[in-house]
N, C-alpha and C positions, 0 to 999 in steps of 0.2 A: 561929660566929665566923670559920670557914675563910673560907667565900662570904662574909662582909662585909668583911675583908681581900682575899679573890679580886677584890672587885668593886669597891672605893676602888681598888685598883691600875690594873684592868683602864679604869675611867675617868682616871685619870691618864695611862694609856698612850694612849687613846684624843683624850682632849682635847690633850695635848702634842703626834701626830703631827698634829693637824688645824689646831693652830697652827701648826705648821713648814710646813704644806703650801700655805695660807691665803695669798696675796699681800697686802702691805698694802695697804689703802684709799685711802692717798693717799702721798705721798712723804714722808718723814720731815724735818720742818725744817731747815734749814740752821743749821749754828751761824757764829754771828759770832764772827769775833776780837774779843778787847777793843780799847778804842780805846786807837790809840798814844802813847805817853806821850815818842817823837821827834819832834822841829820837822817842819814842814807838809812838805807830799811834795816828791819833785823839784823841779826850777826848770830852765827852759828853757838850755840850753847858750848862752851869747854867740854877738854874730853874727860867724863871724870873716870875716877878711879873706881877698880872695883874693891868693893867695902870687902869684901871676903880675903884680898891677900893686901889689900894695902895696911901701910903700917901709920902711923900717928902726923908725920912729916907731910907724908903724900897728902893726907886728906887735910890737914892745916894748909896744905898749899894748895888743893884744888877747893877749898871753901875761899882762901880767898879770893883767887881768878873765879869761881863762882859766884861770891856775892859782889865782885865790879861789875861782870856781863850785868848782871841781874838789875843793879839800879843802872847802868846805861840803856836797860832795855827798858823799866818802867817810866823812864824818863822820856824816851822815844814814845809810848805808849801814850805818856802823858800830852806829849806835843801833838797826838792825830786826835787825840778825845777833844780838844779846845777847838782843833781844825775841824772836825767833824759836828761842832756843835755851833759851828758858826758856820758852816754849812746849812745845817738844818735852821737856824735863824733867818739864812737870808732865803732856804726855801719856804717856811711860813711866811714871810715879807710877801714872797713874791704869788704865791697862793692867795694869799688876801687883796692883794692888788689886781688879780686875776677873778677875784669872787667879788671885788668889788664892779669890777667893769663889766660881769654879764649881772649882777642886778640892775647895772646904769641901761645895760641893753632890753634888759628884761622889761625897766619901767619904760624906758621909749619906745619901745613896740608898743606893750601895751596903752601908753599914749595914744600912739596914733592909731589904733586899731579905735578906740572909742571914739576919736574925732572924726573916723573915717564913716563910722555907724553912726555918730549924730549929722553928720553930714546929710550920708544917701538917707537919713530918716524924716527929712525935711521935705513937705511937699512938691516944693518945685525942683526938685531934684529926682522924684520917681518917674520910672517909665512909664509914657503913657501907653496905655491899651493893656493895663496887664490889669 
């Protein structure tokens, strides 16, 4: 029973370091963001005037197609910063749920690595002739 626990382990130990060691085979797929649930992307900034020959009308009227673009576009801005931070929400979620299950893995190895040495430490469980 000793050598058939010695030997489950000793391949455990053996297959896990040849994984770690192993490059992947190909590059691991990119994930996509979901698609955005804000108005289409930017929009080209107006064409403004040059300050040097325009006169008082022109620039009254490229201030104001300039200050629409500008709150449509902080407003588009503002809708990827909420998507972007609930993004980052559900990746802390999902990091902690991920650090929570190798500490779970962590302490049941460790479990059983102690049960496995209280075990073989028990007399009638040593090899005899050694």
């Amino acid at each position: 029973m000793k050598y058939l626990i010695a030997a489950a382990l000793a391949t455990m130990a053996i297959t896990a370091s040849a994984q770690a060691q192993t490059p992947p085979a190909a590059a691991a797929p990119s994930v996509q963001a979901p698609p955005s649930r804000c108005t289409a992307a930017s929009t080209p900034a107006p064409t403004l005037p040059d300050g040097a020959a325009a006169d008082a009308d022109d620039m009254a009227t490229a201030n104001t197609a300039f200050t629409a673009w500008a709150e449509g576009e902080r407003a588009k801005l503002q809708c990827r910063r909420s998507e972007v931070e609930e993004l980052r929400a559900a990746l802390a979620a999902r990091t902690a749920e991920y650090n929570s299950g190798v500490e779970s893995l962590n302490g049941a190895i460790a479990s059983w690595q102690a049960e496995v040495e209280e075990f073989n430490a028990r007399p009638q469980n040593r090899r005899r002739g050694r």
